[in-house]
C-alpha positions as CSV (number, residue, x, y, z in Angstrom):
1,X,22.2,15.8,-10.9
2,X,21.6,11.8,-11.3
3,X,20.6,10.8,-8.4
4,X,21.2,6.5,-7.6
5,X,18.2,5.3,-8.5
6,X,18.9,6.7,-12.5
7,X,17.5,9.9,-13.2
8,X,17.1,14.0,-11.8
9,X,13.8,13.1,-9.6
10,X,14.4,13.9,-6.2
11,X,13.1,10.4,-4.7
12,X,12.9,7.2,-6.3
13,X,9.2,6.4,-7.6
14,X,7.8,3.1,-8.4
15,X,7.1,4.4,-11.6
16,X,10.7,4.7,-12.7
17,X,11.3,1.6,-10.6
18,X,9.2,-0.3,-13.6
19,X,10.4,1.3,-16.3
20,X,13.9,0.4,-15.6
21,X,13.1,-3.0,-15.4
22,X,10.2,-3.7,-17.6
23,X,10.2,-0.7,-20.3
24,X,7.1,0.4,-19.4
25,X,4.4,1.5,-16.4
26,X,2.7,-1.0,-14.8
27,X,-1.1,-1.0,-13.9
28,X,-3.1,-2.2,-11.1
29,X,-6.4,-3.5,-12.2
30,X,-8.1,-3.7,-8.7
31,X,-10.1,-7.0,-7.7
32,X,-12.3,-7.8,-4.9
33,X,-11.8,-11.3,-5.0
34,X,-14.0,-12.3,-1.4
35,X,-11.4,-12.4,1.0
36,X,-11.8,-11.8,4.7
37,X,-9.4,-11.1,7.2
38,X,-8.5,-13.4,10.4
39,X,-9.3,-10.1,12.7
40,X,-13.2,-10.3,11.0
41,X,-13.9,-13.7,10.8
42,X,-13.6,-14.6,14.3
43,X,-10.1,-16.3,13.7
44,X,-8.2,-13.4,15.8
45,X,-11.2,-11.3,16.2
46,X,-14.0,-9.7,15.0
47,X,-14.6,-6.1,13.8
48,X,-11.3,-5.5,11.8
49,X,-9.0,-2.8,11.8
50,X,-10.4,0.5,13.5
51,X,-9.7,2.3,10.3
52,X,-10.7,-0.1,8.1
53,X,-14.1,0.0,6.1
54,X,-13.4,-1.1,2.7
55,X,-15.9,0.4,0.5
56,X,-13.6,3.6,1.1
57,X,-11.2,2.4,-0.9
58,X,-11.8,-0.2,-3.8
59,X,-12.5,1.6,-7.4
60,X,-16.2,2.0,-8.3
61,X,-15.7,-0.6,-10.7
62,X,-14.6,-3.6,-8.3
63,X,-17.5,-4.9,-7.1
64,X,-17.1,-9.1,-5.5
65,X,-20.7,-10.1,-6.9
66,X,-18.9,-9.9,-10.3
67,X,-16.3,-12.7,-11.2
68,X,-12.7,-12.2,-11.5
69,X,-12.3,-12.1,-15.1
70,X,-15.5,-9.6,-15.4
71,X,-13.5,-7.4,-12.9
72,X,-10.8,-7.3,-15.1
73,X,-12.3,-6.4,-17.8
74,X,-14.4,-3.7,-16.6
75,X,-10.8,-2.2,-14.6
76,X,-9.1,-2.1,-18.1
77,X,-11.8,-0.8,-20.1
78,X,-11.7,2.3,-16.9
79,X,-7.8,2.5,-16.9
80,X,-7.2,2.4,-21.1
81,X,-8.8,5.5,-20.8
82,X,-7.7,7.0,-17.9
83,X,-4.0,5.7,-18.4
84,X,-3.8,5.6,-21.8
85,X,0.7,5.1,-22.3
86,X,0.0,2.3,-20.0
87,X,1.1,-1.2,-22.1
88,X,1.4,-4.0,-18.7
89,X,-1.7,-4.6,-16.5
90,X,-1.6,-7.2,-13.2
91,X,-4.1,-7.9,-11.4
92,X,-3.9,-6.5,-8.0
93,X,-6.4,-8.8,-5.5
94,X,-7.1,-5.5,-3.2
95,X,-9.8,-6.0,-1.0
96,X,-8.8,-7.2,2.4
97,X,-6.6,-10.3,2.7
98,X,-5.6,-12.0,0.0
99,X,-3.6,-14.9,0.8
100,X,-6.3,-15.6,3.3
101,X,-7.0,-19.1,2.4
102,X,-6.2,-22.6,1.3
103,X,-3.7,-23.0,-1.6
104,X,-6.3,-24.7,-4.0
105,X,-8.4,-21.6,-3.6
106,X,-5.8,-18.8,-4.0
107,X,-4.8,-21.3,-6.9
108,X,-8.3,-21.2,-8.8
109,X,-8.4,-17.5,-8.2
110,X,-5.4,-16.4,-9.1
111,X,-5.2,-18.8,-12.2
112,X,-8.3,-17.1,-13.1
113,X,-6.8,-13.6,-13.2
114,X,-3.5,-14.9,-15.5
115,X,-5.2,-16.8,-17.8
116,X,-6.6,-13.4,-19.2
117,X,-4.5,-12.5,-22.4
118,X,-3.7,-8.9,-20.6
119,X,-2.7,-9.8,-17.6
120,X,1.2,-10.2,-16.4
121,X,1.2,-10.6,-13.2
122,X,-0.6,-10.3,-9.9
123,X,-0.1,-7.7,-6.9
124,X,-1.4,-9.4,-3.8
125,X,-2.6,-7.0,-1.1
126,X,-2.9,-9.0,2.3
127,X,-1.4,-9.6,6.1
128,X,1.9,-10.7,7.7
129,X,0.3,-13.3,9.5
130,X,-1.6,-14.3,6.2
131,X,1.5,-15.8,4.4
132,X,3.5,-18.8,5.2
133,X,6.0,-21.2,3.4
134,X,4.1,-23.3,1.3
135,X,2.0,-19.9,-0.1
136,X,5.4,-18.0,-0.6
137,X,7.0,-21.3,-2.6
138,X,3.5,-21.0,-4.5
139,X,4.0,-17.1,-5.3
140,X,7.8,-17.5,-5.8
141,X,7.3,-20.5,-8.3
142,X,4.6,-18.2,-10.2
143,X,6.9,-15.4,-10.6
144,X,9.7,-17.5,-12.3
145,X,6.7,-16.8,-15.4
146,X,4.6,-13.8,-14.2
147,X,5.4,-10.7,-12.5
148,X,4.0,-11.2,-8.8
149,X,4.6,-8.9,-5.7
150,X,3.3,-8.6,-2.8
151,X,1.8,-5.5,-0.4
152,X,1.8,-5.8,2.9
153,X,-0.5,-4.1,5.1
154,X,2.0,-3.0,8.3
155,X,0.4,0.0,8.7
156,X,3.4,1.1,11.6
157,X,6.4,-0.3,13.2
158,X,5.2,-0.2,17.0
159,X,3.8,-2.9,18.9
160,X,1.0,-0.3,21.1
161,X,-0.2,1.2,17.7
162,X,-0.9,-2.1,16.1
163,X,-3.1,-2.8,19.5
164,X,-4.7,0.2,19.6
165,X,-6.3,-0.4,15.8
166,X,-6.7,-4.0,16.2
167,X,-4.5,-4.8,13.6
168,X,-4.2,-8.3,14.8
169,X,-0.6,-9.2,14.2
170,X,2.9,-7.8,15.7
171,X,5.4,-6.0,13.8
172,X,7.9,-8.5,14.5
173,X,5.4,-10.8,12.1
174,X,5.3,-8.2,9.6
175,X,9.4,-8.5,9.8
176,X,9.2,-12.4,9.4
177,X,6.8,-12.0,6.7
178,X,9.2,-9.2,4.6
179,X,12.7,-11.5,5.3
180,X,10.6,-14.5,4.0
181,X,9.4,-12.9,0.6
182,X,12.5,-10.9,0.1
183,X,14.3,-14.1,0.4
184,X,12.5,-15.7,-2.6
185,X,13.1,-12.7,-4.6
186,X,9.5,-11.6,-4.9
187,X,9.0,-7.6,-4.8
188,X,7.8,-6.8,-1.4
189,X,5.8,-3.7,-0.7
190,X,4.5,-2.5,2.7
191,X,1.9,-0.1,3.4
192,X,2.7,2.6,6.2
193,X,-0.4,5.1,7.8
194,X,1.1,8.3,9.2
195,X,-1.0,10.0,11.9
196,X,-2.3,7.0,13.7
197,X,-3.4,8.0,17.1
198,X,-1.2,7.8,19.6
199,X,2.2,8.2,17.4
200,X,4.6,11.5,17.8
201,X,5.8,12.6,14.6
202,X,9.3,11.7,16.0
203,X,7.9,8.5,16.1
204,X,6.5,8.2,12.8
205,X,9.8,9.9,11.5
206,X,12.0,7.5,13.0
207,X,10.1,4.8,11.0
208,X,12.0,5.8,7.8
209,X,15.2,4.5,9.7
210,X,13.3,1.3,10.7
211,X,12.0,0.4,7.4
212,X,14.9,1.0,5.4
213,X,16.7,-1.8,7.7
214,X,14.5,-3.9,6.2
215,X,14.3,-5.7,2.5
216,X,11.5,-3.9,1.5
217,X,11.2,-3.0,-2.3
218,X,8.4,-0.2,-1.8
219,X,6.6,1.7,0.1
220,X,2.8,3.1,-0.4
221,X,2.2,6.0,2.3
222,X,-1.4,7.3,3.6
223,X,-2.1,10.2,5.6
224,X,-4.8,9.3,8.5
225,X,-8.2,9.7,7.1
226,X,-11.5,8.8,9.3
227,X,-13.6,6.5,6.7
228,X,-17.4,6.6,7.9
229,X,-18.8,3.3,9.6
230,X,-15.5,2.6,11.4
231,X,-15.0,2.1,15.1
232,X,-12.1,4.3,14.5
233,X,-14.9,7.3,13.4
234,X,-16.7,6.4,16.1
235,X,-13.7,7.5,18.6
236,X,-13.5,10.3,16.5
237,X,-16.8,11.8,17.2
238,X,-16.9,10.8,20.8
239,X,-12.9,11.4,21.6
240,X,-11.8,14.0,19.0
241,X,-8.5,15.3,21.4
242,X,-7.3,11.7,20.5
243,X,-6.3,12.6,17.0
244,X,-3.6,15.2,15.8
245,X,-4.1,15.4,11.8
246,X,-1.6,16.7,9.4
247,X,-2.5,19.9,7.2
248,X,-1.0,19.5,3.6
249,X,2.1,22.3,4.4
250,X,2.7,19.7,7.5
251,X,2.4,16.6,5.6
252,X,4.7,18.1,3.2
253,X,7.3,18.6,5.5
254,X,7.3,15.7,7.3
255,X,7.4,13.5,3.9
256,X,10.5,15.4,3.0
257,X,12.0,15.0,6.2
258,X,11.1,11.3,5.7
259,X,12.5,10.8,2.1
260,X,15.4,12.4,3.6
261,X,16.4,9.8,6.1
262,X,14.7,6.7,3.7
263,X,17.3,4.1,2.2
264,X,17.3,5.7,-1.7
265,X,16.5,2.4,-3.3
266,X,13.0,1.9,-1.8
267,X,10.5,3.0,-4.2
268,X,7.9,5.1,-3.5
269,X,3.9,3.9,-5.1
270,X,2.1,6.7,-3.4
271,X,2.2,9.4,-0.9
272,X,-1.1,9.8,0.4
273,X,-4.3,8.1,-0.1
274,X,-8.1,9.1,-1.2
275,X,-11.2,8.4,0.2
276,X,-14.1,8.9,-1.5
277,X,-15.5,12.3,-0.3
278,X,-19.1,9.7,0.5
279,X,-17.1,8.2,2.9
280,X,-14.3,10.4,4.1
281,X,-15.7,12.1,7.3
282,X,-13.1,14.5,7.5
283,X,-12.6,16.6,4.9
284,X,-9.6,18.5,5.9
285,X,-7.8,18.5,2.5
286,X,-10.5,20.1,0.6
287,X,-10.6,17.9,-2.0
288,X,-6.8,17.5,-3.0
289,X,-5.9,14.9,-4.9
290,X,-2.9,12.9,-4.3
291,X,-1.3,13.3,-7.5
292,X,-1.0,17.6,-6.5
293,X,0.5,16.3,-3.1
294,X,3.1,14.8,-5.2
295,X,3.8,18.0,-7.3
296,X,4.2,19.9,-3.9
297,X,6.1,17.0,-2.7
298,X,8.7,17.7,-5.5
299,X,8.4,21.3,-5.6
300,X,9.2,21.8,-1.9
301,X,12.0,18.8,-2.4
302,X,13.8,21.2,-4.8
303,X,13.3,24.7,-3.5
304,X,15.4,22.6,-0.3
305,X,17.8,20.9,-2.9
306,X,17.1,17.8,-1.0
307,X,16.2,14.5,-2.1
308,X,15.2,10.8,-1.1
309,X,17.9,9.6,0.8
310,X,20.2,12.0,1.3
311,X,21.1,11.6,5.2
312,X,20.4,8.0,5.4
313,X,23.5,6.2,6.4
């Protein structure tokens, strides 16, 4: 069976996504380029996201102390050998907000990262409430000659979660923000946490109907994980009854049941995150990685003969 996105896997990866359009897989080389975040710098607040402690989840090689183009070149000498039938890198500005800050320094950094000879493009991790016009007309007029997207940290579609991490910004922003980089035809990712506290899984379920309302291109998923030196670990240890965690057969499920209601052309970049085991203070997955979640993933997807949008309507 072909399914609409092209070929017989059962949900439509970003991986395939590139291919049909480029010829090849794209890599990230990861960046940490300095950025801070209006809920850290006092702008909003101070603290940032309950969940949020970075050093959790940029590569070892991304370090901010070393320049852009050093970055870049440590990443590909890692991923050449980890990745070795990859043939396009971008440089994907990861750590915290990346379009946090005036256009002549997004313009010196970013210039930076395409003026090396292996770079294509840039994937700009950062806020809803981080973007505006002028940056977008900036970004759009860059990706008439390089490949640009841009990920968007929503995290989850309802307004009492996004208070409850101190996220910072509404989800009627992180709407605005999609329509507005959608509209000048630049991919547009989001990033969705399932488990956050607080959340039914009827309510993180009905997400898949929310999102796919929306022009989103992608879609990177991460299963709630308590990072060390987070307020959000601190209400861990002190309130554990607050939390309901998914075991892998769970998580399993309920991705399946998501795919199933998901628009099919949304691609899917990942469905479920790592923390480094240093920093991950709850070790409930015993180590698996989330390249085996996606074998079980597609093993469970055809033992159901199901696939990635098969009751969305």
């Amino acid at each position: 069976m072909i399914f609409p996105w092209g070929n017989t896997r059962r949900f439509h990866s970003l991986a395939d996504y590139y291919k049909q359009r480029h010829g090849s897989r794209i890599q990230k080389v990861s960046i940490h380029a300095g950025f801070t975040c209006p809920n850290r710098d006092g702008s909003k607040g101070r603290g940032g996201c309950t969940f949020c402690n970075n050093k959790g989840f940029n590569p070892s090689y991304c370090h901010e102390e070393s320049s852009i183009t050093e970055q870049i070149e440590t990443g590909l000498r890692f991923l050449k050998k980890r990745y070795k039938r990859a043939q396009i890198f971008v440089a994907y500005f990861q750590a915290y907000s990346n379009t946090y800050g005036e256009i002549p320094v997004l313009k010196k950094l970013y210039g930076e990262a395409l003026a090396h000879p292996e770079i294509s493009g840039l994937s700009i991790g950062t806020r809803p409430d981080c973007v505006d016009d002028e940056k977008l007309d900036y970004l759009a007029e860059l990706n008439q000659k390089y490949l640009i997207s841009v990920e968007y940290g929503v995290e989850t579609c309802y307004e009492n979660t996004l208070l409850r991490i101190n996220r910072g910004h509404t989800f009627a922003e992180s709407v605005e923000a999609i329509e507005k980089t959608a509209a000048r035809q630049l991919h547009t990712g989001i990033h969705l946490i399932m488990g956050l506290p607080g959340e039914s899984r009827e309510q993180m379920l009905e997400q898949s109907q929310i999102i796919s309302q929306l022009p989103v291109n992608s879609v990177k998923f991460h299963q709630l994980q308590i990072v060390k030196n987070t307020p959000m670990a601190d209400e861990f240890l002190i309130h554990p009854e607050n939390f309901q965690f998914f075991e892998p057969d769970e998580y399993v499920d309920f991705m399946i049941r998501f795919l199933e209601n998901l628009r099919p052309d949304i691609a899917i970049e990942r469905f479920a995150g790592e923390v480094p085991p240093q920093y991950n203070l709850r070790k409930s997955w015993k180590g698996l990685r989330s390249d085996q979640v996606i074998i079980m993933i597609e093993k469970e997807l055809e033992m159901r003969n199901t696939w990635q949008g098969k009751y969305y309507n």
